[in-house]
C-alpha distance (Angstrom), angle and dihedral (degrees) to the residues before:
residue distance angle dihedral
X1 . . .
X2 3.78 . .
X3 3.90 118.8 .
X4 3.72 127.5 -138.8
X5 3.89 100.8 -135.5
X6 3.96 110.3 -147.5
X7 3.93 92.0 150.9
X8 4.10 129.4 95.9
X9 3.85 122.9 -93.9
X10 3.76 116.0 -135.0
X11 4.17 88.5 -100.8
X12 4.31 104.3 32.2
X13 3.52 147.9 -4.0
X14 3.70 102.7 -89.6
X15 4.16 121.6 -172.8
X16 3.62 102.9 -160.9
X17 3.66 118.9 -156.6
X18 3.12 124.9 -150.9
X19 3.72 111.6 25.0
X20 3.90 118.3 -75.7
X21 3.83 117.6 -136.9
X22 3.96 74.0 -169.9
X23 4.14 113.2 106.1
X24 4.17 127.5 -129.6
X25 3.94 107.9 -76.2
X26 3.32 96.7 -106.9
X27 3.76 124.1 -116.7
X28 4.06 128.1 -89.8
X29 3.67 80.8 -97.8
X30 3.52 107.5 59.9
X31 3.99 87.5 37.3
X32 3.83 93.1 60.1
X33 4.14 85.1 40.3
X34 3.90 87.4 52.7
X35 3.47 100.8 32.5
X36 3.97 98.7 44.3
X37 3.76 86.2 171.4
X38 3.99 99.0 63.8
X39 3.49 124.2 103.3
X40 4.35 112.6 -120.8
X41 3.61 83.7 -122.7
X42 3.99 99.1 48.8
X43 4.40 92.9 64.6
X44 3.96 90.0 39.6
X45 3.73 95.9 126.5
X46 4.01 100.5 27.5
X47 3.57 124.7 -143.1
X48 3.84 88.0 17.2
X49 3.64 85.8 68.6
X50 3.47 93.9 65.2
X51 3.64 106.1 41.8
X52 4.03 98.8 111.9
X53 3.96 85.5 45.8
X54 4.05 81.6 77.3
X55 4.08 98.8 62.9
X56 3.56 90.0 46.4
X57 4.09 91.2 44.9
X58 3.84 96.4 55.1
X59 3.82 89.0 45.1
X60 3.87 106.2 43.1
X61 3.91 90.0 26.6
X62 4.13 103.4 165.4
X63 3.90 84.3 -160.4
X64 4.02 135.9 19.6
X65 3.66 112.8 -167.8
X66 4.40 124.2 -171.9
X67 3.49 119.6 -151.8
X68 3.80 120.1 178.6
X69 3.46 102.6 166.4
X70 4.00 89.9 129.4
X71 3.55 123.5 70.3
X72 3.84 122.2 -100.4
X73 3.62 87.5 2.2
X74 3.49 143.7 90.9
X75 3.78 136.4 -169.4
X76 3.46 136.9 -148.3
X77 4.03 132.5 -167.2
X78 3.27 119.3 -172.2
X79 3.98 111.6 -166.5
X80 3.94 131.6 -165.7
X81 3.22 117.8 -166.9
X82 4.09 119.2 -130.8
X83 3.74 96.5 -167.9
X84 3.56 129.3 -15.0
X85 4.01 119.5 32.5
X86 3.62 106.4 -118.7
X87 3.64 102.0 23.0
X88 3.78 149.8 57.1
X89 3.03 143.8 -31.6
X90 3.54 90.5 59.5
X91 4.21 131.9 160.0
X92 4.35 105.7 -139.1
X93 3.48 125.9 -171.3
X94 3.97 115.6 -164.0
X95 3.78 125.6 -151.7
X96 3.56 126.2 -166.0
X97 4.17 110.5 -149.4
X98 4.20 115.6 -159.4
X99 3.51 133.2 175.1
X100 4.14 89.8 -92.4
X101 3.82 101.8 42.0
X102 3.75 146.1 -50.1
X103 3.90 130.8 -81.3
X104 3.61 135.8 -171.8
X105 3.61 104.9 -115.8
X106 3.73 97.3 -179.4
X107 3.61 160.0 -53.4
X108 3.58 144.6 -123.9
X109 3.58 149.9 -176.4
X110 4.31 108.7 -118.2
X111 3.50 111.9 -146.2
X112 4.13 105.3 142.9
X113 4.14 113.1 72.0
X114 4.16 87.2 -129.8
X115 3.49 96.0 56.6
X116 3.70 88.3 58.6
X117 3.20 96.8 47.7
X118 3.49 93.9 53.3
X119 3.94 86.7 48.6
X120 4.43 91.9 49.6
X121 3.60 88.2 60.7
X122 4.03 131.4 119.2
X123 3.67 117.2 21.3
X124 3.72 120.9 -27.0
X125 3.89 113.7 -129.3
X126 4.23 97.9 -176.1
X127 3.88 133.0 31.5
X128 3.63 108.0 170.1
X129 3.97 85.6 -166.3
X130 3.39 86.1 62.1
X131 3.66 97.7 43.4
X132 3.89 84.2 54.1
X133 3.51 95.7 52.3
X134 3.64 87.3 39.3
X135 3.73 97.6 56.5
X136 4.01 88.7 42.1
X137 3.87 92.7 53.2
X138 4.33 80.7 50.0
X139 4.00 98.5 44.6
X140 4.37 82.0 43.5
X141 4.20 85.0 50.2
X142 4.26 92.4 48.0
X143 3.48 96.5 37.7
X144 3.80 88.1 54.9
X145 4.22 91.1 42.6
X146 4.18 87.3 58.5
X147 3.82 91.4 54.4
X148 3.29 91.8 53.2
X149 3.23 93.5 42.9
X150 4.03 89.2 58.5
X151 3.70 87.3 44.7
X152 3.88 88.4 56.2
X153 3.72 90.6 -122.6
X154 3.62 83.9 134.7
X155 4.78 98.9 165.1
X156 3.60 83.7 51.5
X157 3.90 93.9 46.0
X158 3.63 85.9 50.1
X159 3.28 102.1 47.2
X160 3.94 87.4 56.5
X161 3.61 98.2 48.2
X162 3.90 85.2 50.8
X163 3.69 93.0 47.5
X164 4.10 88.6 45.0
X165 3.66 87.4 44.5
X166 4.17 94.5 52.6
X167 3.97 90.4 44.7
X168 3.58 96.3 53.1
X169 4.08 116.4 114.5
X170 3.82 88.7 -150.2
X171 3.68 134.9 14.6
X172 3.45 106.8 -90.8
X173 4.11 123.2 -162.5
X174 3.23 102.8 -141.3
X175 3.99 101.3 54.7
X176 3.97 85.7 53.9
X177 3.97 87.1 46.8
X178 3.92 85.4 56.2
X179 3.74 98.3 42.8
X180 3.82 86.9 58.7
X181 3.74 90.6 51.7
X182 4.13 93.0 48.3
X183 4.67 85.3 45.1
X184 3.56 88.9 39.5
X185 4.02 92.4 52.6
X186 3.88 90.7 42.3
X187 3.68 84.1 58.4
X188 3.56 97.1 -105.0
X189 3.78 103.5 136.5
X190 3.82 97.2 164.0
X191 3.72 94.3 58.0
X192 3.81 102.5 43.2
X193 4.06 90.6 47.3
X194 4.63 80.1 59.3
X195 3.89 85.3 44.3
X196 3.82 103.9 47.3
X197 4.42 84.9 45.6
X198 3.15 91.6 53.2
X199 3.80 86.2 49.6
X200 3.58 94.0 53.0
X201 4.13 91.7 41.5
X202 3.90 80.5 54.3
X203 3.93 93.1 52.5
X204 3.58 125.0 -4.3
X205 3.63 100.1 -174.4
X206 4.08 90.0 67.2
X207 3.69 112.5 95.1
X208 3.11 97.7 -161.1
X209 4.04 110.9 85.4
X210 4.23 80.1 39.3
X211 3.67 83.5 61.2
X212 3.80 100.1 49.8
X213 3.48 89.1 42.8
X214 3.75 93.9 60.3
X215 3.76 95.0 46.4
X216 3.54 90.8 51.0
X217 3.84 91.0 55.3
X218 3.73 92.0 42.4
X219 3.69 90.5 55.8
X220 3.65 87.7 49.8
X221 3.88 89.4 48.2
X222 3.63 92.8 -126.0
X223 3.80 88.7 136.2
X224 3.57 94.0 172.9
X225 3.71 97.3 69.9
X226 3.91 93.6 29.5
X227 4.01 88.7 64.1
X228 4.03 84.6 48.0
X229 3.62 99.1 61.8
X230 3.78 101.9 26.8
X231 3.70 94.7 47.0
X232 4.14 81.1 51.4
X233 3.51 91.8 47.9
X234 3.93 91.5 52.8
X235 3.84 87.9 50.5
X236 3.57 99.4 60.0
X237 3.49 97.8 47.7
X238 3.86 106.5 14.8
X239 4.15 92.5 172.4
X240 4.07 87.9 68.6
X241 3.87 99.9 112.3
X242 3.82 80.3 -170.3
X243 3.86 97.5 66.8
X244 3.81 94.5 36.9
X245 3.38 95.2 57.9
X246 3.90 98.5 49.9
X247 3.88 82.7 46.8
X248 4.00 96.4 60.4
X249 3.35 85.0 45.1
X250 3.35 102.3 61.8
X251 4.20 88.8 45.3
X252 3.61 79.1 54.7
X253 3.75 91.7 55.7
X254 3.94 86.2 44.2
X255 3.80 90.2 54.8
X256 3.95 94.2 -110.5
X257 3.35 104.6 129.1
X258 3.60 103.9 162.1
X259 4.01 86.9 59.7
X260 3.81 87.8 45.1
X261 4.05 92.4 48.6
X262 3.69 91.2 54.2
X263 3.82 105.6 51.5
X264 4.06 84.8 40.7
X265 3.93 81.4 61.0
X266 4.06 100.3 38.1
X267 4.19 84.5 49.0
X268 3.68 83.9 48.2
X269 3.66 86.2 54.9
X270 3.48 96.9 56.4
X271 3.39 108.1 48.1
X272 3.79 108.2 6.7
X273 3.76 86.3 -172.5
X274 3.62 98.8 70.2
X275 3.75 114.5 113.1
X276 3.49 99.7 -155.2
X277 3.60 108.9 68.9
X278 4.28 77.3 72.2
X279 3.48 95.1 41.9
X280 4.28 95.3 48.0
X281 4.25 79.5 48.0
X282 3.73 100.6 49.6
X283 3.89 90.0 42.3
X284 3.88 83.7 50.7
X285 4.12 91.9 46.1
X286 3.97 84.2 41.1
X287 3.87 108.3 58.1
X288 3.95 105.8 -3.8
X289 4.49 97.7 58.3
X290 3.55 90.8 9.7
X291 4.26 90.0 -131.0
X292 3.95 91.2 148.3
X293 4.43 90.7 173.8
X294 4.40 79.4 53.9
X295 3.98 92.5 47.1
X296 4.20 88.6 47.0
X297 3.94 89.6 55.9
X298 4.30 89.4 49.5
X299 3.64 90.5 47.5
X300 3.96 100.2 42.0
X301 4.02 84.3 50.8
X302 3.76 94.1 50.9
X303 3.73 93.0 36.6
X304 3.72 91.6 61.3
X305 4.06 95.8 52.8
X306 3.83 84.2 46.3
X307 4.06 119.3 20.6
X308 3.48 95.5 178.5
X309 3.68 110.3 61.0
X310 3.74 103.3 123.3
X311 3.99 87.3 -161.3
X312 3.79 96.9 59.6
X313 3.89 91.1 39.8
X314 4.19 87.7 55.8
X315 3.61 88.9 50.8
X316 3.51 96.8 37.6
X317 3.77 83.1 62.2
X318 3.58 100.3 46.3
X319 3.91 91.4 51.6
X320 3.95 90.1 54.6
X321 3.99 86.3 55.2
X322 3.29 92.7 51.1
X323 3.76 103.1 49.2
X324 3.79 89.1 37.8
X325 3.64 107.8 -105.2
X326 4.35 92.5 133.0
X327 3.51 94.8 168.8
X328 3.38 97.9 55.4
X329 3.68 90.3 47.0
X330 4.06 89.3 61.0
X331 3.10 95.6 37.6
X332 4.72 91.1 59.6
X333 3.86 77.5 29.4
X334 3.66 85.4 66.2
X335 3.93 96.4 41.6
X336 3.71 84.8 56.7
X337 3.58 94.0 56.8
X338 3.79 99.0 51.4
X339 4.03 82.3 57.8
X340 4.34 107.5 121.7
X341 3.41 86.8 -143.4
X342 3.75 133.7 15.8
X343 3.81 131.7 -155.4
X344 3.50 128.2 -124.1
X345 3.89 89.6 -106.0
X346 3.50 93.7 53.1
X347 3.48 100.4 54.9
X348 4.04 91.5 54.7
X349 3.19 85.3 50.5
X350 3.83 97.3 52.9
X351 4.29 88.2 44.6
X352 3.59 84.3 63.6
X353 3.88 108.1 44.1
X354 3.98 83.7 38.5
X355 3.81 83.2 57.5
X356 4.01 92.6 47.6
X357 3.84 98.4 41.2
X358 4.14 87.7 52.6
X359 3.85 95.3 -115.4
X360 3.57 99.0 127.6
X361 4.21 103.6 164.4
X362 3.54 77.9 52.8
X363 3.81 93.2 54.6
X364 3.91 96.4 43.0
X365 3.68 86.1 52.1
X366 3.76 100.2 61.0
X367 4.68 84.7 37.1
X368 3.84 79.3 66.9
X369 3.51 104.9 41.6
X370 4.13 84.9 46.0
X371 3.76 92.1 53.8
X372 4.08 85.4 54.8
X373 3.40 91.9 61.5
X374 3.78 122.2 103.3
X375 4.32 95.6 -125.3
X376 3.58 105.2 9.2
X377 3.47 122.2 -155.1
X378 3.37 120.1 -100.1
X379 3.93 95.8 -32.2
X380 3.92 91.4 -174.5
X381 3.55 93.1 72.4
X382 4.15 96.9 36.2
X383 3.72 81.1 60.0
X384 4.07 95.4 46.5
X385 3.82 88.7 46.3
X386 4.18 93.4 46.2
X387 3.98 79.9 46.7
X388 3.86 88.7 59.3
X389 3.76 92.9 43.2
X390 3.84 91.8 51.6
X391 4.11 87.6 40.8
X392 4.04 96.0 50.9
X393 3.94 92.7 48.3
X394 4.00 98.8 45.0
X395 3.88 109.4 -97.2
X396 3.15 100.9 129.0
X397 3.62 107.5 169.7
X398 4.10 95.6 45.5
X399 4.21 84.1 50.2
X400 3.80 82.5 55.5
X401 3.53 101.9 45.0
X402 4.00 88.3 41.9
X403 3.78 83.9 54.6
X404 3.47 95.1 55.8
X405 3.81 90.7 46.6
X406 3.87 81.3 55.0
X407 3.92 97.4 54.6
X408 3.52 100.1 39.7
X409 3.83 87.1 69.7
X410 3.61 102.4 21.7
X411 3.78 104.7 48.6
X412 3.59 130.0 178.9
X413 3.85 91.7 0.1
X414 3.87 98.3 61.5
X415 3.73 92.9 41.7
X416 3.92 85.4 56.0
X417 3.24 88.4 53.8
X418 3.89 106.0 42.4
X419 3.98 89.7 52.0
X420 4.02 89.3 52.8
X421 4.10 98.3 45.6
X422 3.51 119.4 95.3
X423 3.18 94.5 -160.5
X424 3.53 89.0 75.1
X425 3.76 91.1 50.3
X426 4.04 89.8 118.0
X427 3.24 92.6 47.9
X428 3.63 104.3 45.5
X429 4.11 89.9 60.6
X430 3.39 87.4 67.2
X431 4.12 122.9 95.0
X432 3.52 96.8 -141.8
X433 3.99 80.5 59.2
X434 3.71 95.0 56.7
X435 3.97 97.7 41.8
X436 3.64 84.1 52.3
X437 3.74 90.3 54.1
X438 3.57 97.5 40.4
X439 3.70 99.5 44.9
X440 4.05 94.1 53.2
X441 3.84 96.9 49.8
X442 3.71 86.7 48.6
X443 3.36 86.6 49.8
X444 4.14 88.9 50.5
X445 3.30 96.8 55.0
X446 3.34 101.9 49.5
C-alpha cells in the first residue's frame, strides 16, 4: 500500500505529494551495510549522492513496473539492479502518471527484500531480460531466414523473417531490409520496394535498403530513380566497393563513362581485392562496345582475385567465342560443366555456347534444367536459342512453338532478331513463320 511521506530524508525536508509506494532512503549505515563495496566517504551526504543514479535509472531501467491501484493516478517504478537480477540492492525511481502529465515523485535506494516486493507489484511493462532474450530468439529467427534464403528455400525464409518480424519489441531496419531481399527474390517486386522504405524510414543512415532499392530500379530500367538511391547509398558510406561499383555501372549504362571510370577506380581503391570492378568492365567491354580481346583482360584480372565466380567464367567463355579463341571456349565450357551446382546465369550462358560449339543435346539439356529454375535468366533468349537448336536439326514445329514461347516474353527485341538470323533462314520461308511474326507485333502494338 502506498505511504504518505510527512517525515525528513537523511539530506532535506521533502513533502511528497501524492503518496510514494517508494521507502525512506535509508541511512549512511544501512548504505555501507548494503553496499559493502562503497567507500564511507562516497554516501556522505545521502540521497544527494545518488542524484545522477536517476537519469541513468529511467533510461537503462532493468524493470518498469505499473501500478494503478489509486484512482486518477498511476505509478511507475523503474528498478536497476546493482547486483543480483531480481533482488536487492536495487536503485528505484517512482513516477506518478495523471491525466495532465507525468512527474517524478521520487527515488530510493532498495536494500530490504519487502520493499521490493512491494515495488514488483501490478503489471510489469519492461523486462530488459526479456527484451534480451527476446531480441536473441529474433536475431536466431533472421539469421535462420538468410540461410534459407541462400539455400533458395525462399516460403520457409519468409515465413521466418515474418515470424522474426512479428516478435520483434521494436521495429528494427534491418529485418525489413531482409524481408525485401527474401520478396524481392520470390519475384515480388511490389512488396520488397514497401519493405526496403520502411527500412530506410527506420534508419536512414543504412545503405543498405538504398542499395537494393537502386538495383531493383536499375533492373527495371527506371534509371532515374536507380541513380537516386544508389548514388544515396554511395554517399553514406562512400568506402562500400559494393555500391560504387553498381553506381559506375549504371553511368556506364547511361553512356558516361568518364563518371563510370572514376568510381571503378575509387572502389578499386578501397578494396583492391574486389573482383567485380573487372567483372562490371569486361561485361561492359563484352556486350555494351562489343571489344571482346578488352572484356578477356577485365575478366582474367577479376578471375584471378576470385576463380570461382561462375558469372565471370560464363562470360569469360562467351568473349573467347566471339573473338575466336574456340578452344579456349571448350575448354571454360568444360570447367562450367564440372560445377555441383550451376546458377541460373550460367546455364543461359551454357544454352548459348552449346548452340555455337554445335553440341545441341548438350544445349537442350541445360534449356530444361533453366526452365526448372525458380527465376530463370533471361528465358526469352533460352527459348530463341532452344528455337535454333530445334531449327538446325529439323523440328520444325517445336522451333516454332519455342519461338513463340520466345516472343511472348521477349517482344520487339526477339522478333528483331529472328527476322535477321540466318539460321532461321528455313524456317522463316515458312507461313506459319510469318503469321507468327505478324500476329505478335500486332499484338505489341496494340
Amino acid at each position: 500500500m502506498a505511504r504518505k511521506d510527512e517525515e525528513k530524508t537523511s539530506c532535506c525536508e521533502v513533502l511528497t505529494v501524492p503518496p510514494t509506494f517508494l521507502p525512506l532512503f535509508p541511512d549512511k549505515k544501512s548504505i555501507l551495510a548494503g553496499l559493502p563495496g562503497v567507500r564511507s566517504e562516497c554516501v556522505e551526504t545521502g540521497m544527494t549522492n545518488f542524484l545522477p543514479w536517476i537519469d541513468f535509472t529511467l533510461e537503462n531501467a532493468d524493470e518498469i513496473w505499473e501500478i494503478d491501484e489509486l484512482e486518477e493516478k498511476k505509478f511507475y517504478h523503474y528498478l536497476n539492479f546493482l547486483e543480483v537480477e531480481g533482488g536487492p540492492p536495487v536503485f528505484a525511481v517512482e513516477l506518478c502518471a495523471f491525466e495532465d502529465g507525468t512527474q517524478m515523485n521520487g527515488y530510493s535506494l532498495i536494500l530490504r527484500k519487502e520493499d521490493l516486493r512491494r515495488l514488483r507489484t501490478g503489471h510489469l511493462v519492461y523486462c530488459r531480460s526479456r527484451e534480451w532474450d527476446r531480441e536473441r530468439l529474433t536475431r536466431s529467427l533472421n539469421e535462420k531466414a538468410l540461410i534459407e534464403y541462400e539455400r533458395d528455400r525462399l516460403s520457409e525464409a519468409r515465413e521466418l523473417i515474418d515470424t522474426a518480424i512479428r516478435l520483434s519489441a521494436n521495429k528494427c531496419s534491418y529485418l525489413f531490409n531482409n524481408r525485401g531481399l527474401i520478396c524481392w527474390k520470390m519475384s515480388n517486386t511490389e512488396q520488397a520496394k514497401q519493405d526496403f522504405l520502411e527500412s530506410i524510414s527506420l534508419d536512414r543512415d543504412n545503405g543498405d535498403p538504398y542499395f537494393n532499392m537502386g538495383l531493383i530500379y536499375f533492373d527495371e530500367a527506371d534509371y532515374e530513380r536507380a541513380l537516386y538511391y544508389l548514388r544515396r547509398a554511395a554517399a553514406i558510406n562512400p568506402m562500400d566497393s559494393q555500391f560504387l561499383t553498381e553506381l559506375a555501372h549504371l553511368y556506364l549504362e547511361l553512356g558516361q563513362e568518364d563518371v563510370a571510370l572514376g568510381l571503378f577506380k575509387q572502389a578499386e581503391e578501397n578494396d583492391p581485392g574486389d573482383s567485380q570492378v573487372d567483372f562490371h568492365l569486361g561485361y561492359y567491354f563484352l556486350y555494351k562496345k562489343m571489344k571482346p580481346r578488352d572484356a578477356i583482360r577485365y575478366y582474367r584480372q577479376g578471375l584471378e582475385k576470385d576463380p570461382e565466380d561462375q558469372f565471370a567464367l560464363a562470360d569469360l567463355a562467351v568473349a573467347h567465342w566471339i573473338a575466336g579463341n574456340k578452344r579456349k571456349t571448350r575448354q571454360i565450357s568444360r570447367i562450367l560443366q564440372s560445377k555441383p551446382r550451376l546458377m541460373p546465369y550460367t546455364m543461359s550462358r551454357l544454352v548459348y555456347l552449346n548452340v555455337q560449339i554445335g553440341d545441341y543435346d548438350s544445349a537442350l539439356e541445360y534449356y530444361h534444367q533453366a526452365l526448372d529454375q525458380t527465376e530463370p535468366f533471361e528465358p526469352e533468349w533460352l527459348h530463341y536459342n532452344a528455337a535454333l537448336v530445334y531449327a538446325k536439326t529439323g523440328r520444325p514445329k517445336q522451333a516454332l512453338d519455342t519461338l513463340d514461347l520466345a516472343v511472348r516474353v521477349g517482344g520487339e527485341a526477339v522478333i528483331k532478331r529472328a527476322k535477321s538470323d540466318n539460321a532461321l533462314r528455313e524456317l522463316k520461308a515458312m507461313p506459319d513463320f510469318k503469321k507468327l511474326i505478324k500476329h505478335n507485333s500486332r499484338r505489341g502494338n496494340r
